[in-house]
C-alpha positions in Angstrom: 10.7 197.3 219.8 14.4 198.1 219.9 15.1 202.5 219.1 19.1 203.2 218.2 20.1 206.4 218.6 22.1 208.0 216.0 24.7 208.9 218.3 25.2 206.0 220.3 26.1 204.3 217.0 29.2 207.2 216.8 29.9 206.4 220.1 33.4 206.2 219.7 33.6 209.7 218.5 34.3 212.4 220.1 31.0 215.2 220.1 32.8 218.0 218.6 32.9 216.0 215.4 29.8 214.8 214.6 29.1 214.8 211.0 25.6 214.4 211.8 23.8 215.8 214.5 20.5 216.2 216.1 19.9 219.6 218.2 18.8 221.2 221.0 18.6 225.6 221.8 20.7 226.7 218.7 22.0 230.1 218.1 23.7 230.9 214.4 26.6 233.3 213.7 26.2 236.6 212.3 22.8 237.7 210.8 20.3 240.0 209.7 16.7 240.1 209.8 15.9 237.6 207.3 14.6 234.4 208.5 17.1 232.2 206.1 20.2 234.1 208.5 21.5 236.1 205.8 24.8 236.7 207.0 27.5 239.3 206.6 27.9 240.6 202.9 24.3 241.6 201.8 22.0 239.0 200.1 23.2 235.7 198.9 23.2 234.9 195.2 24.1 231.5 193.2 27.1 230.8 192.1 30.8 229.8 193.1 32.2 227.0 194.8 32.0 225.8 198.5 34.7 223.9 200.2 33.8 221.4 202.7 37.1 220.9 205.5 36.3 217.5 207.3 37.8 215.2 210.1 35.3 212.5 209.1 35.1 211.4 205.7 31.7 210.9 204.2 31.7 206.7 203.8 29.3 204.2 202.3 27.5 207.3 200.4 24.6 204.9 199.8 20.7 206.3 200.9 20.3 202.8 202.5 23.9 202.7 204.7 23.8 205.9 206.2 22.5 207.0 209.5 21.4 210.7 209.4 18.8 212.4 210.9 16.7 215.1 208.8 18.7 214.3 206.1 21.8 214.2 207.6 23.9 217.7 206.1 26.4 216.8 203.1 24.0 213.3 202.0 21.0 215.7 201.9 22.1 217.6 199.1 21.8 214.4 197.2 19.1 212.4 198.3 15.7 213.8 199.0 13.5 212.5 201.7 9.5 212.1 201.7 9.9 214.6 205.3 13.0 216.8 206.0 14.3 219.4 208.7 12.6 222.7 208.4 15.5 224.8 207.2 15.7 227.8 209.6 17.3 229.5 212.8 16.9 228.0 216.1 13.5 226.3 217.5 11.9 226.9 214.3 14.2 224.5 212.9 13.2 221.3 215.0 10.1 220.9 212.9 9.6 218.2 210.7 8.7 219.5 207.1 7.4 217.8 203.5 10.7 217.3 200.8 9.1 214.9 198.3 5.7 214.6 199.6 3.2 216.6 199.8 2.8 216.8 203.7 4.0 215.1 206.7 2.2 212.0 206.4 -1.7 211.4 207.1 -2.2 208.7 210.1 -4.8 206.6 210.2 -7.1 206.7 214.1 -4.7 204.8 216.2 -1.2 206.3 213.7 -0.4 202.4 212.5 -0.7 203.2 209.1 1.1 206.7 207.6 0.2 207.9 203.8 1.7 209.9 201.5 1.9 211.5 198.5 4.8 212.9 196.1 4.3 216.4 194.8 4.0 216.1 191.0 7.3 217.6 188.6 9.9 215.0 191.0 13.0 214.4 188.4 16.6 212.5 189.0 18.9 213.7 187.4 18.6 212.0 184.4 14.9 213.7 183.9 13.2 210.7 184.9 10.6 211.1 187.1 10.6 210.0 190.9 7.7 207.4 191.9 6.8 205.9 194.3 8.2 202.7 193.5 11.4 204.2 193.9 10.7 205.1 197.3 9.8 201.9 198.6 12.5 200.0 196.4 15.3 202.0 198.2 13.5 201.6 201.4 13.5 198.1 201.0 17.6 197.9 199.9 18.1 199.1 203.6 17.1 195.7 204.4 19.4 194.1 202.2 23.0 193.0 204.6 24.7 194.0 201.4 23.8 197.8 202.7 23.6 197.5 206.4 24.3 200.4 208.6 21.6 202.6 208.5 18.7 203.0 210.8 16.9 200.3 212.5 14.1 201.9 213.0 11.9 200.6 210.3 12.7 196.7 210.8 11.3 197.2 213.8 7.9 199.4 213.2 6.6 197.6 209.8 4.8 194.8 209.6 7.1 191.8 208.3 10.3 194.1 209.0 11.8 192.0 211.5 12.4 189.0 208.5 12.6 190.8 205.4 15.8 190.3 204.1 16.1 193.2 201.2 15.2 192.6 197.1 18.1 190.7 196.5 17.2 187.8 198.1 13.3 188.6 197.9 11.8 189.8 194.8 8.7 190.3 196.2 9.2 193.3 198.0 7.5 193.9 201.4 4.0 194.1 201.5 3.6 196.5 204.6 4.8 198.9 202.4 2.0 199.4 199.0 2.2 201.7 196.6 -1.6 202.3 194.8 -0.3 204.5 192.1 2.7 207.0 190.9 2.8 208.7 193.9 1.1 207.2 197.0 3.1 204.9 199.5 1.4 203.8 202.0 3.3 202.5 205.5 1.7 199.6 207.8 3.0 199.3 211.0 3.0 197.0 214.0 1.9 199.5 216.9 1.2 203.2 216.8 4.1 205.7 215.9 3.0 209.0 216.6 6.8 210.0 215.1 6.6 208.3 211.9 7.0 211.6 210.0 10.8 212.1 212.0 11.5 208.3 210.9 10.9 209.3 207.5 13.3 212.3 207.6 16.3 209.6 207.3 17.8 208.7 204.2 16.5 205.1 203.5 13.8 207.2 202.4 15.7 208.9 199.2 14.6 207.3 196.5 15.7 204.6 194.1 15.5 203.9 190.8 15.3 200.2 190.5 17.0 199.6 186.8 20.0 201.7 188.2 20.5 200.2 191.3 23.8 198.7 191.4 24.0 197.3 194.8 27.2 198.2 196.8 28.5 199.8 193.9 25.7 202.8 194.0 27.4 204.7 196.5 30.0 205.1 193.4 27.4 207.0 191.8 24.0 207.3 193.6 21.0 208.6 191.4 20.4 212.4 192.9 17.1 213.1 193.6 18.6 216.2 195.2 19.4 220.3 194.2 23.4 218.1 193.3 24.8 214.9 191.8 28.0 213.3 192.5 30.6 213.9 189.8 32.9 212.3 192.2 33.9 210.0 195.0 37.4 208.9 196.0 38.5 207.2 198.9 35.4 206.0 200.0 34.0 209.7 200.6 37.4 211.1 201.6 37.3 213.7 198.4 33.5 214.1 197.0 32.7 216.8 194.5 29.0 217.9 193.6 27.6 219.6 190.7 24.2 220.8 190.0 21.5 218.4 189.0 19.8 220.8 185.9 16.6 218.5 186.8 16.3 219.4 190.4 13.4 222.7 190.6 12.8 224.7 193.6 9.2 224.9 192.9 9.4 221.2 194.1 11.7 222.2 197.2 11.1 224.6 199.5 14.3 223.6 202.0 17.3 223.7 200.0 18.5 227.2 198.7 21.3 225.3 196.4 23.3 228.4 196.1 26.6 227.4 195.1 27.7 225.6 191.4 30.3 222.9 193.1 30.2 221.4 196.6 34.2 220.0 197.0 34.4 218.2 200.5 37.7 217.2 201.2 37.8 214.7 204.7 40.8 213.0 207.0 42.1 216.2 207.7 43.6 217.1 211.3 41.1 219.7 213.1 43.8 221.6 214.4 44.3 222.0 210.1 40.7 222.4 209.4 40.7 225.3 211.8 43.9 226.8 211.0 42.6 226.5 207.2 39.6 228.5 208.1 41.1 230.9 210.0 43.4 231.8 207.4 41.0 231.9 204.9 43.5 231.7 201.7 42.6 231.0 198.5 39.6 228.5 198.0 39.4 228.7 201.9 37.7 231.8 202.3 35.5 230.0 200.8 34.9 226.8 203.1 33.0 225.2 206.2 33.5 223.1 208.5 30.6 220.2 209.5 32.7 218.3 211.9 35.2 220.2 213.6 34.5 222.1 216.9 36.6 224.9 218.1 38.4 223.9 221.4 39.4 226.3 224.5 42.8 227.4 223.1 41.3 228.3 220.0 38.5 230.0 221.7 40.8 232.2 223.7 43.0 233.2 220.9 39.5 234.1 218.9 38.2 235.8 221.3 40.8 238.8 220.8 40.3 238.8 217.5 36.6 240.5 216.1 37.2 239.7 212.4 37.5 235.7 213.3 34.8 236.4 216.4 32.9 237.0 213.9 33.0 233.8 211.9 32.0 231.9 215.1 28.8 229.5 214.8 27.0 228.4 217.5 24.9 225.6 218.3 23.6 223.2 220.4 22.9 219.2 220.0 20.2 217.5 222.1 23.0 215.7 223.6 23.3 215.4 227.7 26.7 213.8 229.0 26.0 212.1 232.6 27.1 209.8 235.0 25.6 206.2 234.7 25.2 203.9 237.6 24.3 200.3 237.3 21.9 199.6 240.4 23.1 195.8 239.8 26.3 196.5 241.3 26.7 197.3 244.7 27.0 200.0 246.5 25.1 201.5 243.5 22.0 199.2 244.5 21.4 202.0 247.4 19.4 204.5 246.3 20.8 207.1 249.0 24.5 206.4 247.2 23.5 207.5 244.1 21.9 210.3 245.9 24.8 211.4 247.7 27.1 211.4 245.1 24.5 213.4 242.9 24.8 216.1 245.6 28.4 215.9 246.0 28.6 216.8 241.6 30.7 220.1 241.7 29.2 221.1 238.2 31.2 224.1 237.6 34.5 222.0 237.6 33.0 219.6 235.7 31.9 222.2 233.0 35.5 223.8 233.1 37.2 219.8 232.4 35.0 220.1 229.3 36.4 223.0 228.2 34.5 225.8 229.9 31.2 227.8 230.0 31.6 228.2 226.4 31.8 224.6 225.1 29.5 223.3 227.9 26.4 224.0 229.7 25.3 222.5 233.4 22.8 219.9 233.7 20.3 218.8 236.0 17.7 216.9 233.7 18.5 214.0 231.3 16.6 215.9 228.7 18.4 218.7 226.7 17.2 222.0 227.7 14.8 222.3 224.5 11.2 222.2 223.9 10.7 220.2 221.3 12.3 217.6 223.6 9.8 217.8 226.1 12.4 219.5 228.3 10.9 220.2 231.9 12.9 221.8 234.7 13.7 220.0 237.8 16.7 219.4 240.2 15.9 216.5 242.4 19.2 216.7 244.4 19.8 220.8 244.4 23.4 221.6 244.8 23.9 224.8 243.6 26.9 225.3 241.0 29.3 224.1 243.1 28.0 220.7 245.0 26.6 220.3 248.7 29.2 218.0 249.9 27.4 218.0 253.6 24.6 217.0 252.2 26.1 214.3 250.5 27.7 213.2 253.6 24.7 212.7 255.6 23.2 210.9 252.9 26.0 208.3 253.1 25.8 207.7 256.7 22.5 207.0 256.6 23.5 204.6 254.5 25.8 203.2 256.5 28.8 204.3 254.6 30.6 207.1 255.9 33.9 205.6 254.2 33.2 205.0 250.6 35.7 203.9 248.2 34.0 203.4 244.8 35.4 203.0 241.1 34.3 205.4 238.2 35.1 203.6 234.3 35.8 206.3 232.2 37.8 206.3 228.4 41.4 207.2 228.3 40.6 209.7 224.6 41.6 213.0 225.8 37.7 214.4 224.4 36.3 216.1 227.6 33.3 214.1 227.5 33.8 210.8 228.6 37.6 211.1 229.5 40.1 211.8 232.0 39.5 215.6 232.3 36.3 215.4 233.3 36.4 211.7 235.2 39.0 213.9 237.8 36.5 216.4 238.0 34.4 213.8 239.3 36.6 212.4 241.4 37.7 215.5 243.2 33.7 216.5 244.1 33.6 213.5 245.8 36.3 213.4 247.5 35.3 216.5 249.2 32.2 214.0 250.4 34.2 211.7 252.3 34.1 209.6 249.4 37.5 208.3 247.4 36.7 207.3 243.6 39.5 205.4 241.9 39.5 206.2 238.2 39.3 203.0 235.7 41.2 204.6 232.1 39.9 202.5 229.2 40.9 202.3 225.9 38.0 203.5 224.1 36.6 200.8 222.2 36.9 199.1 225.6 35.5 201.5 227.2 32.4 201.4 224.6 31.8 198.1 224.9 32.0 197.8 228.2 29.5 200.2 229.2 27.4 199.0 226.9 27.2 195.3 228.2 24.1 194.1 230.1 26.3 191.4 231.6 29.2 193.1 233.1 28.9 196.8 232.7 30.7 198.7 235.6 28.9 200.2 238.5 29.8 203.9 237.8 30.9 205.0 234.7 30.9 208.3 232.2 28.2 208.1 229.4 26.3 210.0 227.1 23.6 210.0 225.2 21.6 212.1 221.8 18.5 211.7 219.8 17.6 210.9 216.0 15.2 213.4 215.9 14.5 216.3 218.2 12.1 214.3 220.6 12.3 212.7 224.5 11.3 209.2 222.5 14.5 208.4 221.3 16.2 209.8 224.1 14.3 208.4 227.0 12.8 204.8 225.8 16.8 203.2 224.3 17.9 204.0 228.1 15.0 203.5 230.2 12.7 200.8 228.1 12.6 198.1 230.2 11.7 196.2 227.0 14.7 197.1 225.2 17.3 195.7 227.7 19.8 193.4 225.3 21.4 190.9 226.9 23.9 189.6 224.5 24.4 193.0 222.4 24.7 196.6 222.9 22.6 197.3 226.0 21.7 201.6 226.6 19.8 200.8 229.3 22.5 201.3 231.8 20.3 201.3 235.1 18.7 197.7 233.8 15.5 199.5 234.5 12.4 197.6 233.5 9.6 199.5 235.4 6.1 198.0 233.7 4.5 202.1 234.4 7.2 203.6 232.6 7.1 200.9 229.8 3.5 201.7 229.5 4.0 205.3 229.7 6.3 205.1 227.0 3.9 202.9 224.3 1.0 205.4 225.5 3.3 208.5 224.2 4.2 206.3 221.4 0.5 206.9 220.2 -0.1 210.8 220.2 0.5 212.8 216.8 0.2 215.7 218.8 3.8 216.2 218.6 3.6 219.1 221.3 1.6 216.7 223.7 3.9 214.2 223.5 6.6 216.6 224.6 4.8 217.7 227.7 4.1 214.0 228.4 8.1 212.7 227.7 9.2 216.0 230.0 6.8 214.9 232.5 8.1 211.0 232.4 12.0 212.6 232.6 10.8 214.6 236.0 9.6 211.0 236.9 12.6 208.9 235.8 14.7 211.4 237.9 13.5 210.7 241.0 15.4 207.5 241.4 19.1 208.5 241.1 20.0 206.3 238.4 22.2 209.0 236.9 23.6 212.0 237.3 23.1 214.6 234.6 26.3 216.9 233.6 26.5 218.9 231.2 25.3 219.5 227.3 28.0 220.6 224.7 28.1 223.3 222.9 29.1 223.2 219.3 31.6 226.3 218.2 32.6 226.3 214.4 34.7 228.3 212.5 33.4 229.2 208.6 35.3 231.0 205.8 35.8 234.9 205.3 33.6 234.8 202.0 30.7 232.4 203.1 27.0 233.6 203.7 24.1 232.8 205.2 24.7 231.0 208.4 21.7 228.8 209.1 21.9 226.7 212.3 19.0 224.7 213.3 17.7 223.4 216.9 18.3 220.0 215.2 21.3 219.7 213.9 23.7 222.1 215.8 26.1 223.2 213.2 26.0 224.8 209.9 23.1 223.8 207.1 25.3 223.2 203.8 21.9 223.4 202.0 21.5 227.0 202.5 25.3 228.6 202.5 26.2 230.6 200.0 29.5 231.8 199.0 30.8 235.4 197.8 
């Protein structure tokens, strides 16, 4: 089994615009009481129109082509999901919830087989009802190479997934997936999933009505299933409009608050634009949100002095950790007391000011984020205090026989503060207090992607990073420390090459529990392990800020997502 995760395949963007996220320890903007985050302005009502101010613009608009997680933000006011993100504040938001089925999913004994079952009153917005023929057919369109792009996840779970090839090419549909009536769907699977129910928060779930599926043309007009329907596409999701679908009821959907008439997202914008736009706040701006754009430090600092803007400050967190990757194939990264040293010698509060301060970044010591639901468990194998031990580091080295190091560290040459030349200096200048002199290797960054992620000749040392689909340590620990899922001749996240048959095993046995808070404790506990061995050095998790307009309410920002939930705004 192979796992993607939803953020390696954005690699090349920066963090701060992620158009859809996962989370870790969110906080929203301004609220009351109320669970929902009512924010300033009294209680939200319906009506208006909300203005979506993008970097990204929102391509191949297609259920089967994107790659979201919970939903994904913009695409899940249009497509519905048999499980979805729970809809509220913080940790509360990391849960997986029903959307069109009735629950979660009901595993069989050993979780290779998941039912469920639609709630009844399901309409498109043509009135027809939603089956669950429609689920499996757009399930199976995924599959088609017509609609590649989204998630991988299920070719490699069901049974037969690895050589379907999609309802183009075979009419007969896949059998691990059977449909006994209307509204059951049943999943059969090739080993235990114990996160099934997160897998079937992504969109190749929304479903599809076979008679109006119009293969690569449906993202011209997908079939909403959804509290809106696109009136709307141009430029391949640079300008989308959405209306209301008059057939979508609330009794159905507990998640989405639908509050505003029209949903106008305008993308390929400049974020020094978006955020001047919402700062500004004139005309249909005071009525807009950003679900890409990050604040930066200049920005910050000019905020900052201002309460009424302060004020219109979101907050959140992605289960995202940026690190330093060492490939033990390459020498001197082959000694474990070099990799050792040099995690001593990290100077974590320079590092955290090269990506943009306290405010935009929080020090690391554990590959998982700092969040439950990821299993998160405290440890610092190599304590160093904020600012490095660079003695310590020293008489690591000459125990291993080099007290003169000269090393190389690959980083990109995009000015992002993640995995560029801010924060490769940083590096450099820790170590250098350590006796040890890093020469810095600036890549272009598509070079610099593809370097790093090659099994054959990926540098020694290098700047990485890494997120989850779903607020779990499965996809965050297995894609880089699988043994199992080492490519060879593709895109290879195992950096460290590690193939160590008790944390293989430990990983298949996690694999198994529905217990979702079990398997946390257990993927925390295999992290603590994983550490031991130097084979990178955590840094720091971002820190998402984001400007909204003057005349926008109720700021809901999830542990999952990290940024604003479009589903529940409302406008003034």
């Amino acid at each position: 089994m192979r796992q993607l995760s939803l953020v390696s395949r954005r690699v090349a963007a920066a963090a701060v615009s992620l158009v859809v996220a996962s989370g870790a320890a969110a906080c929203a903007g301004p609220k009351d009481s109320d669970a929902k985050g009512t924010a300033q302005g009294g209680k939200p009502h319906k009506g208006g129109t909300l203005t979506v101010l993008n970097s990204e613009p929102q391509t191949d608009f297609d259920p089967a082509r994107l790659y979201t997680s919970g939903g994904g933000n913009v695409p899940s006011l249009v497509f519905r999901t048999l499980t979805t993100r729970n809809r509220e504040d913080g940790a509360a938001g990391t849960e997986v919830v029903p959307d069109l089925a009735t629950d979660t999913g009901r595993p069989n004994k050993d979780a290779t087989e998941w039912t469920y079952t639609l709630k009844e009153g399901l309409k498109y917005e043509d009135g027809t009802a939603v089956t669950s023929a429609d689920v499996k057919y757009g399930i199976e369109r995924s599959f088609a190479a017509e609609l590649s792009g989204g998630a991988p996840y299920l070719r490699d779970w069901l049974v037969g997934g690895d050589t379907y090839r999609g309802p183009y090419k075979d009419k007969g549909g896949l059998d691990s997936i059977r449909t006994p009536d209307h509204r059951t769907i049943v999943f059969e699977l090739r080993k235990p999933e114990g996160e099934f129910p997160f897998v079937a928060t992504q969109t190749q779930f929304a479903p599809v009505p076979k008679a109006q599926d119009t293969g690569t043309k449906y993202e011209e007009h997908p079939i909403s299933s959804g509290p809106y329907k696109v009136v709307r596409n141009e430029g391949d999701g640079e300008h989308l409009v959405l209306e209301r679908n008059p057939h979508w009821s609330e009794k159905t959907d507990e998640e989405r608050r639908a509050y505003p008439d029209r949903i106008d997202v305008r993308s390929g914008l400049d974020s020094a634009v978006i955020n001047q736009r919402l700062s500004s706040g004139s005309g249909a701006d005071a009525a807009a949100v950003t679900t890409d754009t990050n604040l930066g430090p200049a920005e910050l600092a000019r905020i900052g002095g201002d309460k009424e803007l302060a004020a219109r400050v979101g907050t959140g967190h992605f289960g995202y950790t940026n690190y330093l990757a060492f490939n033990p194939k390459v020498k001197p990264f082959d000694n474990p007391e070099v990799r050792r040293a040099i995690s001593y010698a990290i100077n974590r509060t320079s590092v955290v000011n090269a990506a943009g301060g306290s405010a935009l970044a929080e020090p690391a010591t554990t590959f998982l984020p700092e969040q439950k639901a990821f299993g998160h468990t405290a440890y610092d194998h190599f304590p160093a205090g904020a600012s490095g031990d660079p003695a310590k580091a020293k008489a690591l080295l000459k125990k291993a026989g080099h007290e003169n190091l000269t090393i190389t560290l690959t980083h990109s040459t995009d000015q992002n503060r993640e995995t560029g030349p801010e924060v490769a200096t940083a590096v450099q200048e820790a170590l250098k207090k350590a006796g040890i002199t890093v020469k810095l290797d600036g890549l272009e960054n598509n070079a610099f992607n593809e370097k790093r992620w090659s099994a054959k000749d990926a540098p020694g040392f290098f700047l990485s990073r890494w997120g989850a689909d779903w607020p779990s340590g499965g996809p965050f620990l297995a894609p880089i420390f699988d043994g199992r899922q080492i490519v060879k001749d593709g895109s290879n996240y195992n950096h460290a090459q590690l193939d160590d048959p008790a944390v293989n095993k430990e990983i298949d046995e996690i694999n198994k529990l529905t217990d979702l808070d079990a398997a946390a404790r257990r993927w925390g506990a295999l992290d603590k392990k994983i550490g031991e061995q130097a084979l990178d050095v955590p840094l720091f998790h971002p820190v998402y800020k984001r400007l909204y307009g003057k005349d926008v309410r109720n700021i809901v920002i999830s542990d999952w997502t990290g940024v604003l939930d479009i589903s529940q705004v409302a406008v003034k």
